[in-house]
C-alpha positions in Angstrom: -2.1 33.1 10.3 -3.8 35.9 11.8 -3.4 38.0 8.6 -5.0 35.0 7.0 -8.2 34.8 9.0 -8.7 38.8 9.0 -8.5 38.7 5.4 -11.2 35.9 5.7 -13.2 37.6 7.4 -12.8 41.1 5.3 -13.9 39.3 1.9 -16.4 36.9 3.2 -18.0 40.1 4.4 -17.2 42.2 1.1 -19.4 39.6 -0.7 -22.1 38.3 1.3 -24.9 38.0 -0.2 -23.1 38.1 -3.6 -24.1 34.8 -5.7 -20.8 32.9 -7.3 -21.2 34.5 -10.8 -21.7 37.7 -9.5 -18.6 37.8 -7.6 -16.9 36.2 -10.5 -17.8 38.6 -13.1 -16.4 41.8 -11.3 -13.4 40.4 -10.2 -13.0 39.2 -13.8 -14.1 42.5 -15.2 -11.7 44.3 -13.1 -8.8 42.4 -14.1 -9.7 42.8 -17.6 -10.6 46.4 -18.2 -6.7 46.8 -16.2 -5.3 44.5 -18.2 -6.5 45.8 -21.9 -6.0 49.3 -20.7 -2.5 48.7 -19.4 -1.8 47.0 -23.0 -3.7 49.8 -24.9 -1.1 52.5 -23.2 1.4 50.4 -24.4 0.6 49.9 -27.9 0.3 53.3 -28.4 3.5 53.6 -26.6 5.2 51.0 -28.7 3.5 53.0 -32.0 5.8 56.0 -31.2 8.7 54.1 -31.3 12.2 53.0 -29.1 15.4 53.9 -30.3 16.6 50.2 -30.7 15.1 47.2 -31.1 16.4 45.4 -27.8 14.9 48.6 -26.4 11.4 47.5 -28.2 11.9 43.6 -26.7 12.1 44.8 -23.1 10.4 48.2 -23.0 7.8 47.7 -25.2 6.8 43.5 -26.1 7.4 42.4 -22.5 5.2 44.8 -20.9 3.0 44.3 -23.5 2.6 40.7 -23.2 2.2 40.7 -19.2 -0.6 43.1 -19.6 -2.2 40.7 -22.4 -1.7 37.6 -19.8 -3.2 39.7 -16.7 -6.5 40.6 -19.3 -6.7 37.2 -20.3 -6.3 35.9 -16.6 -9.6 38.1 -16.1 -11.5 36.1 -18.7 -10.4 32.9 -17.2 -11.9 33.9 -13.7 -15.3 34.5 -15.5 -15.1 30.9 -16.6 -13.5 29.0 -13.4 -15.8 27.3 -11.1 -14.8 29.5 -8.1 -16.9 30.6 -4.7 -17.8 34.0 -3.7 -15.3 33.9 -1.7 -12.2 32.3 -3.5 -12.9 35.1 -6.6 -13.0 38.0 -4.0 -9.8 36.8 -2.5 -8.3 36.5 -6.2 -9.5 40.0 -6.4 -7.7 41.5 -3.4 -4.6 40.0 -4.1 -4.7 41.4 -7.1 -5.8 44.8 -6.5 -3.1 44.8 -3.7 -0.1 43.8 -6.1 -1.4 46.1 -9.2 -1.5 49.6 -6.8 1.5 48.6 -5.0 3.3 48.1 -8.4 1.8 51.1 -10.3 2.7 53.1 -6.9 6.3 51.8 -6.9 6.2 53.0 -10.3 5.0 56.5 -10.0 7.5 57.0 -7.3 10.5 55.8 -9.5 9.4 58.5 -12.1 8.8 61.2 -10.0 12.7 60.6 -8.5 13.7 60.2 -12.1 12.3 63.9 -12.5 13.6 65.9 -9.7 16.5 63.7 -10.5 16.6 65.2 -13.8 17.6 61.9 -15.1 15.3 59.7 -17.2 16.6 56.3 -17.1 13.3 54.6 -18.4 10.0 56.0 -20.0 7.4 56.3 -17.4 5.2 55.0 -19.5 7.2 51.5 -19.7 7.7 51.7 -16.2 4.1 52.1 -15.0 2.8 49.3 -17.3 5.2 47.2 -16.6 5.0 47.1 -13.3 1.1 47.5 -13.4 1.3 44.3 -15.3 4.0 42.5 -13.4 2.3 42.7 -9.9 -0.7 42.4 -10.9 0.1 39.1 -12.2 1.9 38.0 -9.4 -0.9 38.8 -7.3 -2.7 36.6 -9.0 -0.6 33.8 -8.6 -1.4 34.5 -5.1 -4.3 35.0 -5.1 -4.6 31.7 -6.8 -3.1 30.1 -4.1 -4.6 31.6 -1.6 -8.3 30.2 -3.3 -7.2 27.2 -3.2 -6.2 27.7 0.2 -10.3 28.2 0.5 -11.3 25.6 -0.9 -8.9 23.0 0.9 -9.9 24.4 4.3 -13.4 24.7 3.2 -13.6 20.4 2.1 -11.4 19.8 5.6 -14.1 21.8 7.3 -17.0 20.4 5.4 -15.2 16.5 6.1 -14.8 17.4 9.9 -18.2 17.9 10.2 -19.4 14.8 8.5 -17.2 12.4 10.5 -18.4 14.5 13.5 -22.2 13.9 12.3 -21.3 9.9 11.7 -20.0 10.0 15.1 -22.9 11.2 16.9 -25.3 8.5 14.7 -22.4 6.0 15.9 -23.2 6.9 19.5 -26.7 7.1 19.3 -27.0 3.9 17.8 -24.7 2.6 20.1 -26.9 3.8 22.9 -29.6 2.2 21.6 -28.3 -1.4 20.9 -26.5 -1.5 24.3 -28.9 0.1 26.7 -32.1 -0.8 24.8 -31.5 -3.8 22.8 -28.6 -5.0 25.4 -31.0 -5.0 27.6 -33.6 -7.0 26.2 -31.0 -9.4 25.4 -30.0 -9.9 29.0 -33.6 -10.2 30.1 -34.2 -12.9 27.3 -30.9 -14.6 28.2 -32.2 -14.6 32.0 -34.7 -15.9 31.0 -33.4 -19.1 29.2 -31.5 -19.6 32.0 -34.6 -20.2 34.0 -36.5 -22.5 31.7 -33.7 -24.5 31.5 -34.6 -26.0 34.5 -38.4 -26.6 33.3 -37.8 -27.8 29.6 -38.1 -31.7 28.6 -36.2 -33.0 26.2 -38.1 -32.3 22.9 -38.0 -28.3 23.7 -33.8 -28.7 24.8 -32.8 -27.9 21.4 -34.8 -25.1 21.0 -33.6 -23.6 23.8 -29.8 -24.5 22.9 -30.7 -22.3 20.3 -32.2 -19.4 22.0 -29.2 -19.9 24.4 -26.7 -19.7 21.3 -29.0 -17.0 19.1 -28.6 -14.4 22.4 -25.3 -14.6 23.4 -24.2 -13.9 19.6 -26.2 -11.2 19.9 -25.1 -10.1 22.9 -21.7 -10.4 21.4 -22.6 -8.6 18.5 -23.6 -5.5 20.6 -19.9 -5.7 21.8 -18.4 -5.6 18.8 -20.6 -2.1 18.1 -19.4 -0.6 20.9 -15.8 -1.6 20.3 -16.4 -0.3 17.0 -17.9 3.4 17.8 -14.9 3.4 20.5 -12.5 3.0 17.6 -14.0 5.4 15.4 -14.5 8.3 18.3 -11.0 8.1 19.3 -9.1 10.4 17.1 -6.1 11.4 18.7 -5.2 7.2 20.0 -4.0 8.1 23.2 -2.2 5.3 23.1 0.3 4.0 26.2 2.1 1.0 27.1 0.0 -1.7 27.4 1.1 -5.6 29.0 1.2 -8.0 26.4 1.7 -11.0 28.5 -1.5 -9.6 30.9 -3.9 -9.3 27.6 -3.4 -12.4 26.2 -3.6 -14.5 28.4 -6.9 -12.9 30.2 -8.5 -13.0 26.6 -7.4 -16.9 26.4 -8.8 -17.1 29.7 -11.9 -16.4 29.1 -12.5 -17.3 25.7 -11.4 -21.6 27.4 -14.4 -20.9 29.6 -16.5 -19.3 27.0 -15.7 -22.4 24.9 -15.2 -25.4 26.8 -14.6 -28.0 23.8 -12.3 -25.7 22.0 -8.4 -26.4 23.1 -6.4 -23.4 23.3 -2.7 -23.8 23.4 -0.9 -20.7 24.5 3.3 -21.0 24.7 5.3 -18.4 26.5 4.3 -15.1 26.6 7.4 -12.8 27.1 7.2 -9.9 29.7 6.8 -7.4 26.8 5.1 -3.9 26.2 3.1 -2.5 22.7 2.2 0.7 22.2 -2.0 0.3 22.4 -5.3 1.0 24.8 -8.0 -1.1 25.8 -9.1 -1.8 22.7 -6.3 -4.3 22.0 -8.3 -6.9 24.1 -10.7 -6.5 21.3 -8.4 -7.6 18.3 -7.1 -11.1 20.7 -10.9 -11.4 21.6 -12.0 -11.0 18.0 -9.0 -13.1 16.6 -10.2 -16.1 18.8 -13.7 -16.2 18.1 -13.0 -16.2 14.6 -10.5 -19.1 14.9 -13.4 -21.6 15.7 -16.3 -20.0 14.0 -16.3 -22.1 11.2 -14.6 -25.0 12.8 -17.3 -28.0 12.7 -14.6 -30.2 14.0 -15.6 -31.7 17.3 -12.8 -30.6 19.5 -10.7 -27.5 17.6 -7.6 -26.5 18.4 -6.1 -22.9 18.6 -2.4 -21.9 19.0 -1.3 -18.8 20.2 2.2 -17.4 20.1 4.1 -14.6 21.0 8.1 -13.7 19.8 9.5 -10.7 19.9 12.6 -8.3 18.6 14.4 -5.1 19.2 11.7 -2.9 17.2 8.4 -5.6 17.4 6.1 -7.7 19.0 4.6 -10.8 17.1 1.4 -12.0 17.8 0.0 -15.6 15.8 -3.1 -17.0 16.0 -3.0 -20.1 13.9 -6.2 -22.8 13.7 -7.3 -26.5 12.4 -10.4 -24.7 10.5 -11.3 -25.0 7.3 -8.7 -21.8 6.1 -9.2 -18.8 3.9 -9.5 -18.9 0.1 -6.5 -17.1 -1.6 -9.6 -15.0 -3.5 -10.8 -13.7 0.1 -7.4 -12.6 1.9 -7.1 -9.7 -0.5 -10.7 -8.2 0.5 -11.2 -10.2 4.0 -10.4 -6.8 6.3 -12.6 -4.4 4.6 -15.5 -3.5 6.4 -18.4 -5.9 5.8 -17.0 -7.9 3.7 -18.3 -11.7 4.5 -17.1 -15.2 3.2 -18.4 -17.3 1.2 -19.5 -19.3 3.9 -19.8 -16.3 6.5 -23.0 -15.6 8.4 -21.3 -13.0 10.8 -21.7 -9.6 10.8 -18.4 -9.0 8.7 -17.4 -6.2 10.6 -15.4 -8.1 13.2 -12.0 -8.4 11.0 -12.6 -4.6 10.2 -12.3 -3.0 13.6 -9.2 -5.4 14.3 -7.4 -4.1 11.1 -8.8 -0.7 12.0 -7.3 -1.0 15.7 -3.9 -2.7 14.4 -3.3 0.4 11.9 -4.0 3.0 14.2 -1.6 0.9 16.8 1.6 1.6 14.0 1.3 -2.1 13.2 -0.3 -4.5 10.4 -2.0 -7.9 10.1 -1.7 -10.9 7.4 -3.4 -14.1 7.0 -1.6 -17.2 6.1 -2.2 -21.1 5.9 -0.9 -22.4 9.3 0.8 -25.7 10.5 -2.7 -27.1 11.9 -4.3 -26.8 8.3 -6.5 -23.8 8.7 -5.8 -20.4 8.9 -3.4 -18.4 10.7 -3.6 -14.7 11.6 -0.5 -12.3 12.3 -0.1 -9.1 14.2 3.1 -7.1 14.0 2.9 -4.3 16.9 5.6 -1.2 17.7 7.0 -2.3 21.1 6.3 0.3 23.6 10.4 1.3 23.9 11.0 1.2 20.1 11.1 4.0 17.9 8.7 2.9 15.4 5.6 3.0 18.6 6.7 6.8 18.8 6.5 7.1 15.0 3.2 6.0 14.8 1.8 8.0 17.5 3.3 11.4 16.2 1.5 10.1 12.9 -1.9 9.6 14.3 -1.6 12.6 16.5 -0.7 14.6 13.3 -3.6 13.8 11.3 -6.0 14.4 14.0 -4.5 17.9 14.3 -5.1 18.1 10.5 -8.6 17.4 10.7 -9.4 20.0 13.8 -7.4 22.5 12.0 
């Protein structure tokens, strides 16, 4: 690796300042003027004659045709769409395996003459092996370009997400601190006037009252949604099942007084998550009753587990999910028909579940509406540690 970046550094400094073409062009030259001289010196060779024609195959056409390929590789590097840097690499590897070659090659003749034994005519031996590294540094070469340009479009995504990120967080800042803000102050203030509003101003109010807190709930979401996206590496740990649940059913009974909530047993069980998985209950229970017009809905939530997983169900009396939206219903922003969320709820739970190891699907349930179901690693299984390696390996990737 270190060889790799000192080259890196050698050739970006070789051709800075050097436009694409320009770079290009030499290295293309180069390999051309070697290559049609290598296979002139063997024409002229082949024009004297070999003593046999199995001689003339491998003496005199194969070297001749690997000097022809490493010309026209030269004319091809003229036309490819390669950086400064990619051609000048090309270049050096080339350079590198040519005088290696043609120095190997010397050598062997100069033995084979204070040897006084001439095995093979120097001139087949310097061509060929002029022509046979040079084309296998090529190759490398090749390689090693797109080497370059894989790095450079890992770099170059590395420092978008990092740029998206640091919008994220500003606009979190400003929607919580600012705009969160505001919202409580508005909210307090509804709270007030409740006390001082008759009854032809009560369902205005109701609707202030409502309008805010779905607001304020919105700026939740947002920050549960920059969490997800900031956290690369999902340090993820055991995390209660049994504890989550039921302080997200909790509080979504008081948040929702006419709503029934039946929760069955929860077993004393462990998934490999963080904080963040009191996002994907809390977001899976307000959208259970968020197109619900009935007067008193009903939600079930259960909990079974195995040796490898933890199964979580959310299942409602709502109206349900068209076939024609299930396919498309997780991708972010994507609304219902009906929908006048801010369809980004659903997203940051499939987003969470994924990075957790596990998935999600939506089915009809029992009570006629819709029911949602998370699979999730238990914490002991080898699955959870599967996932995390994953996650942890493509966040390497990107910092790479």
């Amino acid at each position: 690796m270190q060889g790799k970046l000192t080259l890196d550094a050698i050739v970006a400094r070789a051709v800075a300042g050097r436009s694409d073409r320009t770079v290009r062009v030499l290295v293309g030259g180069a390999v051309t003027g070697v290559g049609v001289g290598l296979s002139v010196g063997m024409v002229d060779r082949i024009l004297e004659g070999f003593p046999s024609s199995v001689g003339l195959l491998f003496g005199g056409v194969f070297p001749l045709a690997l000097a022809a390929v490493v010309a026209t590789a030269g004319l091809l590097i003229w036309r490819c769409q390669l950086t400064a840097e990619q051609s000048g690499h090309v270049g050096v590897w080339w350079a590198v395996g040519t005088a290696v070659s043609v120095l190997t090659g010397f050598a062997l003749v100069l033995f084979e003459a204070s040897s006084g034994v001439v095995a093979v005519d120097s001139t087949v031996i310097v061509v060929g092996n002029g022509a046979s590294g040079g084309l296998g540094g090529l190759i490398v070469g090749w390689y090693d370009a797109r080497r370059l340009a894989v790095t450079g479009e890992r770099e170059r995504e590395r420092e978008r997400l990092a740029d998206e990120r640091e919008k994220l967080a500003l606009v979190n800042r400003i929607v919580r601190h600012d705009i969160g803000n505001d919202l409580q102050v508005i909210a307090g203030t509804a709270d007030v006037l409740e006390r001082h509003v008759d009854a032809d101003g009560q369902d205005a109010l109701e609707r202030l009252q409502r309008t805010t807190s779905e607001a304020m709930d919105l700026t939740e979401r947002l920050r549960t949604f920059v969490s997800a996206m900031e956290d690369d590496d999902a340090d993820l740990r055991p995390v209660a099942v049994r504890q989550v649940i039921r302080t997200q059913v909790e509080n979504f009974r008081e948040r929702n007084p006419g709503v029934t909530v039946s929760l069955e047993s929860v077993p004393d069980i462990a998934v490999r998550a963080d904080e963040l998985l009191a996002s994907v209950l809390h977001n899976l229970l307000s959208n259970a009753v968020a197109h619900n017009d009935s007067d008193a809905p009903h939600v079930v939530v259960t909990v079974e587990t195995d040796a490898e997983t933890v199964s979580i169900r959310v299942a409602d009396d709502g109206p349900g999910i068209a076939e024609a939206e299930r396919e498309t219903l997780f991708e972010r922003g994507e609304l219902g028909a009906d929908s006048d969320g801010s369809g980004i709820g659903l997203y940051i739970v499939d987003m969470l579940v994924d990075r957790y190891g596990g998935s999600i699907t939506v089915e009809d349930s029992d009570l006629g509406g819709a029911a949602f179901g998370l699979e999730l690693p238990r914490a002991d299984s080898p699955a959870a540690g599967a996932a995390v390696n994953t996650h942890e390996s493509e966040a390497r990737t990107i910092s790479q």
